[in-house]
Structure formats: C-alpha cells, structure tokens
N, C-alpha and C positions, 0 to 999 in steps of 0.2 A: 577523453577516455574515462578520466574521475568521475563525470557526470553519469555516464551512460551506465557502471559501475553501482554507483549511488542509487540509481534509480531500480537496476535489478536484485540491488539486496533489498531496497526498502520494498519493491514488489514481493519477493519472496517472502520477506518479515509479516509483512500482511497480510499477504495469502497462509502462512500460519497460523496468524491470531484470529485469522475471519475464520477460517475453515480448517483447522488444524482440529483430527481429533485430541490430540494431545493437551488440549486448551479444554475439551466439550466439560470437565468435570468443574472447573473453574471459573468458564467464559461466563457471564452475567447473560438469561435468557430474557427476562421483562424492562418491565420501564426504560427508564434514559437510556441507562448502560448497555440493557438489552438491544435497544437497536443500534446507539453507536458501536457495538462490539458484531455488529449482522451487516455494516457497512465499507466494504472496499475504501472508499473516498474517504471517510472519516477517520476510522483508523489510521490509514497513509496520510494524513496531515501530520499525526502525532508519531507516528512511526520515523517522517522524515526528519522531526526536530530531533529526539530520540538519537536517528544516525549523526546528526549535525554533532551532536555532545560526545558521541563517541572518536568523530573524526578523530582528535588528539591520541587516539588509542591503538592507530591501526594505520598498515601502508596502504590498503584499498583506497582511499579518497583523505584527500589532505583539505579540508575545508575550514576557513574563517569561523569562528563559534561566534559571532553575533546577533543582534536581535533582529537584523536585518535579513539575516540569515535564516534565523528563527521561521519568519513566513514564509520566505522565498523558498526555503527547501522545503520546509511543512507544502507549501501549494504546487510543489513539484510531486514528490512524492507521493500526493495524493490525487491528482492528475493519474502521473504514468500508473498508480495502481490500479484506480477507478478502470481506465482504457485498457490495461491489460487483463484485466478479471473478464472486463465484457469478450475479449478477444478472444479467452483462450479460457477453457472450460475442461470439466473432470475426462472430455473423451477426448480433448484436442480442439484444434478452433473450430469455435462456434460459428456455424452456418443458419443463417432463417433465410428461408425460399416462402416468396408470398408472392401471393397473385393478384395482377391486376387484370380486373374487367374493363372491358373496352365499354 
C-alpha cells in the first residue's frame, strides 16, 4: 500500500510541475530545462527521489533513504508518471481510435 501511495503522490507532484498553471510564471520554457520541465518521465525521476528524502517526514510511505533507493524510486516514479499522463488527459482517459485498412 506504501508503494502504490508513493506512486500517486509522485504522479500528482508531476502532473503539477509539468502542467500546473501555477508553475507557468516560473517553469523554464527553452533549452535543457525547457524540455526537461515539458517531460512527464523526466520530471518523475526527480520527483521520486525528491519523495524518497521526504519519506522520513511523513506517515504516507515509510521508505529507506538510500542511493539504492535513490534510482529505484527515481525509475518508478517516472514510470508510473510517464504511464499515467499517457492515460489520463485534461477530459479524462485518453482514447485514439485508428483505422485499419484491410
């Protein structure tokens, strides 16, 4: 349940920092920054480590602060965000209908 937990804040947290307007005056629009800050997946790498340091801080998820740690949640969290943004979109889940010709 920690995990599962873990994974829907650090989705949330990133779906803020990607698409928050609350970020738009701040958010870096060009270069490097500019796109690592326009990327689901990148963001929730650093997002998850980010939750990793706070574990100590909070009853939601009780996690080892390690550097082992350090990847393994960074490449979760940026997983389950990446997968989740593609899922679920500003109207609801996203649907593409395509056609195949025979």
């Amino acid at each position: 349940m920690e995990l599962l937990t873990f994974m829907l804040c650090a989705f949330g947290l990133t779906q803020i920092i990607v698409y928050g307007k609350v970020f738009n005056r701040i958010r870096p629009t060009s270069g490097t920054l500019g796109e690592l800050f326009q990327c689901p997946m990148c963001v929730g790498f650093h997002v998850g480590w980010f939750l990793m340091l706070l574990s100590p801080y909070t009853e939601l998820f009780n996690l080892e602060v390690s550097v082992a740690n350090f990847f393994i949640l960074g490449w979760l969290s940026s997983g389950t965000s990446y997968v989740l943004s593609m899922i679920f979109g500003d109207e609801g889940i996203r649907y593409e209908h395509t056609h195949m010709d025979d």
